[in-house]
C-alpha positions in Angstrom: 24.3 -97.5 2.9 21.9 -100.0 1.8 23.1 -103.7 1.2 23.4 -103.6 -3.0 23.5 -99.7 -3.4 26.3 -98.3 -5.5 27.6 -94.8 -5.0 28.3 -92.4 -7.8 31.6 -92.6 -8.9 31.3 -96.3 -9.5 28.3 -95.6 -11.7 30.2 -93.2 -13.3 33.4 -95.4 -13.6 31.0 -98.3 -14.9 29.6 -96.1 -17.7 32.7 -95.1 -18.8 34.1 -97.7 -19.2 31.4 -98.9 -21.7 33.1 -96.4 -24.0 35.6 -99.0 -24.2 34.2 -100.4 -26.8 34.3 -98.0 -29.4 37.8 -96.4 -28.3 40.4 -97.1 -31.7 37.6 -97.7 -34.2 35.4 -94.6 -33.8 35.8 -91.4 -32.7 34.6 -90.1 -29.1 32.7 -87.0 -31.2 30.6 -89.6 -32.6 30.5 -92.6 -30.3 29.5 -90.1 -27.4 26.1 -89.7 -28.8 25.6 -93.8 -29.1 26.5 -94.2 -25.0 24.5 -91.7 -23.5 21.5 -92.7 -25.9 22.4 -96.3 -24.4 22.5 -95.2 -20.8 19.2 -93.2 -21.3 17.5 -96.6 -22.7 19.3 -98.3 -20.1 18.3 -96.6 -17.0 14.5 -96.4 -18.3 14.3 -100.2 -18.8 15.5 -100.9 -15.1 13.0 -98.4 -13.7 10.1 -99.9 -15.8 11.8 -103.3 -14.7 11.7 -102.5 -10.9 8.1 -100.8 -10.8 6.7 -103.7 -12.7 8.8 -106.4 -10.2 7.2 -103.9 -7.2 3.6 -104.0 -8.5 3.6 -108.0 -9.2 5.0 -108.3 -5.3 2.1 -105.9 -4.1 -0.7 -107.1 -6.2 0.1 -110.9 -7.3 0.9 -112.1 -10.7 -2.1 -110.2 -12.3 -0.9 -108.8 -15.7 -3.8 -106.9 -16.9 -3.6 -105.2 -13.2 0.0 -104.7 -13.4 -0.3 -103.5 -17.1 -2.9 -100.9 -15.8 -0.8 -99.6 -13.1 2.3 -99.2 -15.3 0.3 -96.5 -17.8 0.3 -94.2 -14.8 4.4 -94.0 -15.0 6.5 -91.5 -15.8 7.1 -92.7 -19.4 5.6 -95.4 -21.2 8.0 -98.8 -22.6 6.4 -100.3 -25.3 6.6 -104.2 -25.6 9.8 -105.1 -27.4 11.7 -101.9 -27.1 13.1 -102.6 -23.4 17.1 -102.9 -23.1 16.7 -106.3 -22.1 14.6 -107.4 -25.2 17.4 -106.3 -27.4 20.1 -107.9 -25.0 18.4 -111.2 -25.6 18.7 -111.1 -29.5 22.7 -109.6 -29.6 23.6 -112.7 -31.3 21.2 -111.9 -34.1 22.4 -109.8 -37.3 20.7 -106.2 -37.6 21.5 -104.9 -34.3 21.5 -101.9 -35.5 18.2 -101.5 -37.0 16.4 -103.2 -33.9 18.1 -100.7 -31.6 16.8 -97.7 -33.9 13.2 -99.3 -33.8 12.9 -100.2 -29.9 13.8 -95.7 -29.9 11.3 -94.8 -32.6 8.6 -97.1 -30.4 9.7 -95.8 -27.3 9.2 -92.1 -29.2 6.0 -92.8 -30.3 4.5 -93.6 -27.1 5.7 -91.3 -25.5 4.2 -88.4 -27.4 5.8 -84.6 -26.4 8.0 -85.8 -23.9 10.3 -87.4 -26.2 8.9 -86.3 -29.8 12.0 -86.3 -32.4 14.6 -87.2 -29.7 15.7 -90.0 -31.4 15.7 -88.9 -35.0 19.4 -87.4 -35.4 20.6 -90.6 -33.8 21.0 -93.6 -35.8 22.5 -97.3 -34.3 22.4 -98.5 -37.7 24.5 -95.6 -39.2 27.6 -96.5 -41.8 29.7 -94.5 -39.1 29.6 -97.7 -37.1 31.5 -99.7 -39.8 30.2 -102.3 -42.0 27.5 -104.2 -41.5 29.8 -107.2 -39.5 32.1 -104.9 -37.6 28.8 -102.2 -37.0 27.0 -105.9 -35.5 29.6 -106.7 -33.1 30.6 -103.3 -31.7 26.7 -103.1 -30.8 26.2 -106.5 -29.6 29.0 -105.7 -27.2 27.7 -102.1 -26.1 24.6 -104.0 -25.0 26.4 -106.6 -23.2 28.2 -103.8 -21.8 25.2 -102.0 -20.6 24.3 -105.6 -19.0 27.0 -105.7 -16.7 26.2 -105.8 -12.8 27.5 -102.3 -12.4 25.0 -100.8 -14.6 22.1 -102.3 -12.7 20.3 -99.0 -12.9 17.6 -99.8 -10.7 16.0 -97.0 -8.4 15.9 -99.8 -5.3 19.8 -99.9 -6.1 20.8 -96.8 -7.2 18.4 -94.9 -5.1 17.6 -91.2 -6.4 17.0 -89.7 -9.6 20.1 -87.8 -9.4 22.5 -90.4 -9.9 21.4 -91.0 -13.2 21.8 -87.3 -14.0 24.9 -87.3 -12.5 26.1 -90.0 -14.4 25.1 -88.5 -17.3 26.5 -85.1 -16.8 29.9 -87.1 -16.0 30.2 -88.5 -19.2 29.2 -85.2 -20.9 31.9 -83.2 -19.2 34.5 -86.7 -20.3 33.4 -86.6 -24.2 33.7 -82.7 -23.6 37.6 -83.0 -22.3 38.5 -85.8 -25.1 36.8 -83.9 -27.7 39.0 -81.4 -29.2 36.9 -78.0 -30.5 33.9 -79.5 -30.9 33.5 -80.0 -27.1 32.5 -76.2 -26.4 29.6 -76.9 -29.0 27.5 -79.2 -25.9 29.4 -78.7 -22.8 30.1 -75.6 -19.9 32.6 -76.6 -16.9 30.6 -77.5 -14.1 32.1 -74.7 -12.0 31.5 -71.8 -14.8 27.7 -73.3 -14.7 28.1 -72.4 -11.0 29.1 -69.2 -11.2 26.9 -67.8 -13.9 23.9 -69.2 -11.9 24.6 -68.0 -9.0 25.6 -64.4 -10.7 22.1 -63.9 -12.1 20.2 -65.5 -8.7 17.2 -67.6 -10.4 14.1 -67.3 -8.3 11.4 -69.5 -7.5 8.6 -68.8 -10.0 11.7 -67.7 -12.9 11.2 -68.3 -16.3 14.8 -68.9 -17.2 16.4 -69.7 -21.0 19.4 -70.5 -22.8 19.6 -69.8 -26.1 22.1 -71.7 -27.0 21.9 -74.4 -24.5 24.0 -77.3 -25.5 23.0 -80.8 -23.1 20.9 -78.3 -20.8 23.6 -78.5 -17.9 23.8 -74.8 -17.5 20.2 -74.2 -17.0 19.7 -77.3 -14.8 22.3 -75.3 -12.7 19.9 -72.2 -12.5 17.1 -74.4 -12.0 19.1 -76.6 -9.2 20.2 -73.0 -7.7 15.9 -72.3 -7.6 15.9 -75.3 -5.4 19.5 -74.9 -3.1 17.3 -71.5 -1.5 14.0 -72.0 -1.6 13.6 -76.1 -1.5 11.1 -75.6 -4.8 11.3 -76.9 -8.0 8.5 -74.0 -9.1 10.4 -72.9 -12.2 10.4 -73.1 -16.1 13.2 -73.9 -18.0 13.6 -72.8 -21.6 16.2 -73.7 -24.7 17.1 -73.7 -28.3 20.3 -75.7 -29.5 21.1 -75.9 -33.4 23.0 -79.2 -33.3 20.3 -81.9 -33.4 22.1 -84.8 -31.8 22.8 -82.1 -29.2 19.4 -81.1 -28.5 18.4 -85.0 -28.4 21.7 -85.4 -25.5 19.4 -81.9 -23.5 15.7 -83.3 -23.9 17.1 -86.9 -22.3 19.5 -84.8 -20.0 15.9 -83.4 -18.9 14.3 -86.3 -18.4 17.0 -87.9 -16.6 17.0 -85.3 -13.8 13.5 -85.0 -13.5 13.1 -82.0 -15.0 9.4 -81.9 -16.1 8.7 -78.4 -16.4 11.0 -77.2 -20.2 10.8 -76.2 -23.1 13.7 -77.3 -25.7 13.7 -76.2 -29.0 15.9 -77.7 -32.0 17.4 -74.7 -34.8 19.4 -71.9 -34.9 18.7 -69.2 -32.5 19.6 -65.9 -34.4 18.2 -67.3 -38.3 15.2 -68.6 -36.5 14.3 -68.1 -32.9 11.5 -70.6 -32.0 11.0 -69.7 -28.3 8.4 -66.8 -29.3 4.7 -65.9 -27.9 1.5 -66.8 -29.6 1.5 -63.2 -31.0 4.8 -64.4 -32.8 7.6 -62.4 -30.7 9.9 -63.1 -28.8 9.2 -64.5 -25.3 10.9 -62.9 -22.6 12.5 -64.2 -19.5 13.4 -63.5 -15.6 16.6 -65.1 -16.7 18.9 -65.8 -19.6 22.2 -67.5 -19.5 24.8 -68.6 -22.2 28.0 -69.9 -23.3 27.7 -69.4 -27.0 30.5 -70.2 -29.6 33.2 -68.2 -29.3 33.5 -65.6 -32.6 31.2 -67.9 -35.0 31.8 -67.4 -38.4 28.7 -67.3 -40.8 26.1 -66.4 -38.0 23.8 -65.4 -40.6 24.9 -61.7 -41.2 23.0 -61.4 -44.5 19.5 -61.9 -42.7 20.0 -59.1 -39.4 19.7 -56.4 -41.4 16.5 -56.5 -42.0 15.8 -58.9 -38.5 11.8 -58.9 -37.9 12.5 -59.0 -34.0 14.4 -56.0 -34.0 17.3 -57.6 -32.4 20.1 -55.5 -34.3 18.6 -52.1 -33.7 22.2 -51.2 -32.2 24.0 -52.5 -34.9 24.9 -54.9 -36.9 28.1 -57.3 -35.7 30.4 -58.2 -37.9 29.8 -60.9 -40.9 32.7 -63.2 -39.6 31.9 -62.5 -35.5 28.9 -63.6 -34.0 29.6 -63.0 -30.4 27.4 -59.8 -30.4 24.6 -61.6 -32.4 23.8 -64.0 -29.3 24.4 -61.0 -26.7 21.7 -58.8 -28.9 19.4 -61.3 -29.0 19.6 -62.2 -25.4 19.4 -58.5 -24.3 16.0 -58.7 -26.2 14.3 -61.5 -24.5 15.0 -60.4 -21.3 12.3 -59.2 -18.9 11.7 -55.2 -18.6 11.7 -55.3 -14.9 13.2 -58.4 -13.9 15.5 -59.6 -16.9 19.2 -60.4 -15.7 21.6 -62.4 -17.9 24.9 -63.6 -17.6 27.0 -64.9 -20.8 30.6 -66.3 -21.9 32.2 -64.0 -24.3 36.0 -64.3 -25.6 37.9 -61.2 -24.4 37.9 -59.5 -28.3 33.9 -58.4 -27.3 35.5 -56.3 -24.4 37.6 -53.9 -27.1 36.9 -55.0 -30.7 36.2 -51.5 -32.4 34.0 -51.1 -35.5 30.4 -51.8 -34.8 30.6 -53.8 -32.1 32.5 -50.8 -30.2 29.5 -49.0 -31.4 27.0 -51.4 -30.0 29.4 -51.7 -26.5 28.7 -47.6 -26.3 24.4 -48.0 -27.0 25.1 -51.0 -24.3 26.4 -48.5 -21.9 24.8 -45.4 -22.6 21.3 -47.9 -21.9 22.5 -48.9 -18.5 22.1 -52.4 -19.0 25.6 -53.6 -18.3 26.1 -54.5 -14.7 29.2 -56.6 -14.4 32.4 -57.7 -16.0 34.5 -60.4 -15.0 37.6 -61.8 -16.8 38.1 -65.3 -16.1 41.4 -67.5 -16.6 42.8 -69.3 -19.8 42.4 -72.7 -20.1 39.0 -73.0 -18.4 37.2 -74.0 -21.8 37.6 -77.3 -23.2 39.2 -76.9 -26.4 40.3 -73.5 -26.6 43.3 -71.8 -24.4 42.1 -68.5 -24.9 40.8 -66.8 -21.9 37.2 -65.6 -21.6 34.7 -63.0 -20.0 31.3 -63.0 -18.2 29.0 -60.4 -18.8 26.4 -59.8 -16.5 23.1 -57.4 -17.8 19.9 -56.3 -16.1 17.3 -54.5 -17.1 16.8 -52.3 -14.1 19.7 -51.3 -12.4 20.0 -48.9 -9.3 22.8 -46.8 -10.7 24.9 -46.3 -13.6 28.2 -48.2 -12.5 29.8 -51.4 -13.7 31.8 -53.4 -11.9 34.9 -54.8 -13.1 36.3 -58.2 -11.3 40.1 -59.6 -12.4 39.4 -63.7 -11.6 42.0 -64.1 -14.3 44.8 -64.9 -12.1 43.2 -67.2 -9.4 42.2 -70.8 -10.6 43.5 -74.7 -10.0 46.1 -75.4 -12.3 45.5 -78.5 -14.3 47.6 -80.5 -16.8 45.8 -79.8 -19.4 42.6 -77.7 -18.6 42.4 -75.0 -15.3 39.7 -75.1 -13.0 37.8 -72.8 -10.5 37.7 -74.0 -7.3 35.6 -73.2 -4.5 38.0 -70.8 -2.7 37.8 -68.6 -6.3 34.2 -69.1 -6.6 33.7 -67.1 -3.4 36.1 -64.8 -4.0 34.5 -63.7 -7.1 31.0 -64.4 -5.2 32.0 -61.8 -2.1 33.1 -59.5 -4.7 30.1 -59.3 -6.8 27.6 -59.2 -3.8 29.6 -56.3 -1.8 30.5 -54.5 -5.4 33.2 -52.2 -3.6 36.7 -51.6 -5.3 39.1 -54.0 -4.2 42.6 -53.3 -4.6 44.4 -55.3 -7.6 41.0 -57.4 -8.2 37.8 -55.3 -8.2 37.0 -52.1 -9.7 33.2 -49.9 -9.6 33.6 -48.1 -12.6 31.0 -44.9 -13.5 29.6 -44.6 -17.1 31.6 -41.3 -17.5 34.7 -43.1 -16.7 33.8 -46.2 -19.2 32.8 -43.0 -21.6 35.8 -41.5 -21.1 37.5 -44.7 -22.3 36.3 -44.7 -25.3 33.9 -47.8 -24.4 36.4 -49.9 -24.2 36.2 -52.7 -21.6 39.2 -54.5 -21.0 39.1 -55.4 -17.3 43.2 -54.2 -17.4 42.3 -50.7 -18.0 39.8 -50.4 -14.7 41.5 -53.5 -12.3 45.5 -52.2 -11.7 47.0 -55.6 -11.3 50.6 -53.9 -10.8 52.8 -54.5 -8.2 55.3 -52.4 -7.4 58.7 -54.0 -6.9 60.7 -54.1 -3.4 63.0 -51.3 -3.1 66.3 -52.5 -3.4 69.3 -51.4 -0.9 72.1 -51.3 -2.8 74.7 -50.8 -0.1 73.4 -53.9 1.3 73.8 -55.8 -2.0 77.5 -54.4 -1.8 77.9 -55.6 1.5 76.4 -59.2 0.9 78.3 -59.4 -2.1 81.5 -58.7 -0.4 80.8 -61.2 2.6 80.1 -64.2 -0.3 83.5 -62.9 -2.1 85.2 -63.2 0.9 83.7 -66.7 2.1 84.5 -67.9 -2.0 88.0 -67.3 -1.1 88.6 -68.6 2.2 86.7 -71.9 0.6 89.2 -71.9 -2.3 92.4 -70.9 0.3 91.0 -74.3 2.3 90.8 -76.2 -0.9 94.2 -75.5 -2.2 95.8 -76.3 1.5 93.2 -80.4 0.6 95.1 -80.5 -2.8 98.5 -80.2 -1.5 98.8 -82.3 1.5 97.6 -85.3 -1.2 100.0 -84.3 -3.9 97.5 -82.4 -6.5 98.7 -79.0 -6.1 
């Protein structure tokens, strides 16, 4: 490694331990936001810092030149909005409001690529305290952010990725500290992994989530694009509701280099925004999602009379959204080439009503390929345990297959894992789609049918095991021999007690 380059984990250590700061005077579901708005600032002020110190050593000090040279970047840094201008005046009152101008200037300038990012996030918020206390937790944020450990400059951090990676590290922290709000922006890295590799993104895929959180699970479809083919030729497209959500996915873009998105701020199911100039939906190779589990209020009162046509099998329940998000999935995928894979709590599997209803249209329309139930505890703030289902458009046969993975994870203190022995397992599984005794079951539509529709992976994967036959005359015997030993032990003990006197 290069003299000065930092690996990884001591990035990642460094930037969490700028959190520091807020910890006992605001909570990690708001103070998230400020940090990884600060590392974002952060790491574009060192690169603009490092091009500018390259061009002044390559072409002398020459600032109209230099000046010149820097409007070809990736971004543009206006003058007076760099980390290191507001650095210099921490000292100063109205930290707050400087910080929220250098990010409006820095918005500005930056036209498309960062239009509105900024606006759900305010530094000179009343969250932050008064107006003293709200100074000084900034001032030292910055200083913070100043330390030789966040030197974030590509000559000593090297690739792009170790910013991303950084950033997805602190994600997936804020997620595990943040109670039930963390399902709202984060998916465990290795469920990201499995889903991507479950639908297999291919170069040239136009590939969505609808409910897409910090974008890490379509980055992993996108990053799966590149593991086979070594091309980033893809297009990656999302809508999140939350706003300071969507802001954390537009920079989470950005950050990885991820030119080639669309991101879209509002609520999928009242108002889809990824749609085709002839107003429809747009449809897509690929569509992944972990939406929240059983939403309440989804916006039942509007489906019925939905101008996509995304409820034509039904309408889901007014306090249960999980169908919503599948229905409206199913609809933007691809005729020939759609496959989608998304989280569902295990009540979608059997729930009757109308979602059994819409499970049977699902079935009968040979669009369900694959069910997998997955352990409890995988989720950050919820126990319960969850399913993938896996879709497709065109399918070579009517069967579904069932996988058990509910049984084979890490165990964690407070949160399961799957590790990469799992991950195969359940990867060797789907790809051979065979029955596999007490974890994999290929199940017809007449059998499904015959069922009643209902998909609980326990009714197709027999996870009994029969218990050992038991000899009972060799129980006897055993139990005689230990009888016998108890009393030569107690014969020997009384002869002890005796020769001392404690008969």
């Amino acid at each position: 490694m290069a003299a000065g380059r930092v690996t990884q984990a001591e990035i990642n250590k460094a930037a969490w331990a700028a959190c520091d700061t807020f910890r006992g005077t605001v909570d990690a579901s708001v103070y998230k936001d400020y940090v990884l708005t600060m590392l974002f600032l952060k790491y574009i002020s060192d690169v603009w810092k490092d091009h500018y110190a390259t061009y002044r050593k390559e072409h002398g000090d020459h600032p109209d030149l230099i000046e010149a040279l820097m409007k070809n970047e990736q971004f543009v840094l206006p003058r007076g909005a760099s980390f290191y201008d507001l650095h210099r005046d921490r000292h100063k009152a109205g930290n707050g409001e400087r910080i929220d101008k250098a990010l409006h200037a820095i918005e500005e300038a930056n036209g498309n690529k960062l239009r509105d990012v900024f606006q759900d996030i305010s530094f000179n918020a009343n969250k932050l305290g008064d107006e003293e206390q709200k100074n000084d937790i900034l001032r030292m944020l910055l200083e913070d952010f100043a330390r030789d450990s966040l030197d974030l400059r590509p000559s000593r951090v090297g690739s792009l990725d170790i910013i991303g990676g950084a950033y997805e590290y602190l994600i997936s922290r804020f997620a595990a500290s943040a109670g039930k709000k963390a399902g709202e922006f984060y998916t465990p890295a290795e469920v990201s992994t499995l889903m991507a590799r479950l639908v297999e993104p291919q170069e040239g895929d136009d590939i969505c989530d609808p409910t897409c959180g910090s974008g890490s699970l379509l980055m992993k479809c996108g990053r799966e694009v590149a593991r086979h083919t070594g091309s980033r030729k893809y297009a990656l497209y999302g809508q999140e509701a939350i706003g300071s959500t969507w802001a954390l996915a537009k920079m989470n873009m950005f950050l990885h280099g991820e030119t080639n998105h669309q991101i879209e701020w509002g609520d999928t199911i009242g108002n889809p925004k990824l749609r085709t100039a002839e107003d429809r939906l747009r449809h897509f190779d690929v569509v992944v999602a972990n939406p929240p589990f059983s939403l309440d209020k989804w916006g039942s009162e509007k489906a019925a009379n939905d101008r996509f046509g995304r409820f034509r099998r039904g309408l889901p329940p007014k306090t249960k959204g999980d169908y919503a998000f599948i229905l409206h999935m199913i609809e933007t995928m691809k005729p020939k080439t759609g496959r989608m894979a998304v989280v569902v709590p295990h009540g979608v599997l059997f729930r009757g009503s109308s979602e059994g209803e819409i499970r049977r249209k699902l079935i009968e329309e040979n669009l369900l390929d694959t069910v997998i139930g997955l352990p409890e505890k995988l989720f950050f703030g919820t126990g319960i345990p969850a399913a993938i289902l896996v879709f497709r458009k065109k399918k070579p046969d009517d069967t579904v297959l069932f996988i058990d993975a509910s049984r084979d994870y890490e165990e964690g203190t407070n949160q399961n894992r799957l590790g990469e022995e799992q991950l195969l397992k359940v990867f060797a599984a789907f790809d051979d789609r065979v029955s596999i005794d007490r974890y994999a079951y290929v199940a017809t539509a007449k059998e499904i049918a015959n069922k009643d529709f209902n998909l609980n992976v326990s009714g197709y994967v027999d996870t009994f095991e029969e218990e050992r036959e038991i000899d009972l005359f060799q129980v006897r015997a055993e139990r005689l021999r230990l009888k016998a030993e108890m009393e030569s032990l107690e014969a020997n003990m009384e002869g002890y007690l005796r020769e001392i006197g404690l008969a």
